[in-house]
C-alpha positions as CSV (number, residue, x, y, z in Angstrom):
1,X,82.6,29.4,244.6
2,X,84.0,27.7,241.8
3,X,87.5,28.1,240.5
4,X,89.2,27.2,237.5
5,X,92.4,24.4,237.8
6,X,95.1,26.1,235.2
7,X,98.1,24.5,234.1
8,X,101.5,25.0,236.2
9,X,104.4,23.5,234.1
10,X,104.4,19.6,234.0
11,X,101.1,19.9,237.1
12,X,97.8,21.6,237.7
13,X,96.9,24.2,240.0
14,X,94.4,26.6,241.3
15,X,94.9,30.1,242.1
16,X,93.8,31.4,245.1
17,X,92.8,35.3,245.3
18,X,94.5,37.8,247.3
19,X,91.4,38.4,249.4
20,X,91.5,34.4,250.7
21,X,94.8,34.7,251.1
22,X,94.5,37.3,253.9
23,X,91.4,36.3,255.0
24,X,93.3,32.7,256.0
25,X,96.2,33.7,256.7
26,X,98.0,31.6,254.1
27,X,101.7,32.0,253.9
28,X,103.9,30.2,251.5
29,X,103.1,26.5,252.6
30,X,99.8,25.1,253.7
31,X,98.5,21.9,255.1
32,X,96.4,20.1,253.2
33,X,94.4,16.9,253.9
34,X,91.4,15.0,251.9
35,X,88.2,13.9,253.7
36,X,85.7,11.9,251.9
37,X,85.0,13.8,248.6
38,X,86.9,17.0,250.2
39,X,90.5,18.4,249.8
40,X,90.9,20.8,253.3
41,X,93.3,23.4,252.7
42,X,94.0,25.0,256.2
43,X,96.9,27.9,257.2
44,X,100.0,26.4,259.0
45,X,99.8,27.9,261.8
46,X,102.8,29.2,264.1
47,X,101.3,30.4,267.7
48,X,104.7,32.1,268.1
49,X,105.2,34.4,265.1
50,X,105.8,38.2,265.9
51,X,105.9,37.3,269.6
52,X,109.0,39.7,269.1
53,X,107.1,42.7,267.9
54,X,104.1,41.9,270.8
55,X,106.6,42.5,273.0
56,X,108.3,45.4,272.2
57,X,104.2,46.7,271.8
58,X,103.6,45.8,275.3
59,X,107.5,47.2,276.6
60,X,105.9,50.5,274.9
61,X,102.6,50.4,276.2
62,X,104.2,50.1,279.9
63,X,102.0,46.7,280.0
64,X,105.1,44.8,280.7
65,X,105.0,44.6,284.2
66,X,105.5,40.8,286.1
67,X,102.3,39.0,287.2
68,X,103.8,36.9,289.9
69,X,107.7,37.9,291.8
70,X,110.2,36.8,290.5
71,X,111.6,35.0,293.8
72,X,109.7,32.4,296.3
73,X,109.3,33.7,300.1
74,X,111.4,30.2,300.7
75,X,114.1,31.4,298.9
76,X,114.7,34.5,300.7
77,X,114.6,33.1,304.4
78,X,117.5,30.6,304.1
79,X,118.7,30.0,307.1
């Protein structure tokens, strides 16, 4: 795919479609990196955006339930 580099003020750019965008996952800042003859553009990634939402999903879904109790057998038979 080539793309043309436009003119952004004082700099040069390139515009990147809507349909990369999404595809990517690009938000408003990216990582970028050069190897050899490449520049790498990748998404900046954050593993716990909308954890808040996936929650609330799973509180709905009843698929909230706890996987292990929430107390150790030691803790109960104090003596």
């Amino acid at each position: 795919m080539q793309a043309k580099i436009i003119q952004i003020g004082n700099s040069k750019g390139l515009r990147l479609s809507k349909t990369i965008l999404e595809k990517y996952q690009f938000g408003d800042t990216v990582n970028m990196r050069m190897e050899e003859n490449c520049i790498i553009i990748e998404p900046i990634s954050s593993p716990r955006n909308n954890w808040s939402k996936s929650f609330k999903e799973m509180r709905k879904n009843g698929h909230d339930e706890l996987l292990i109790d929430d107390h150790f057998e030691e803790e109960t038979n104090w003596e």
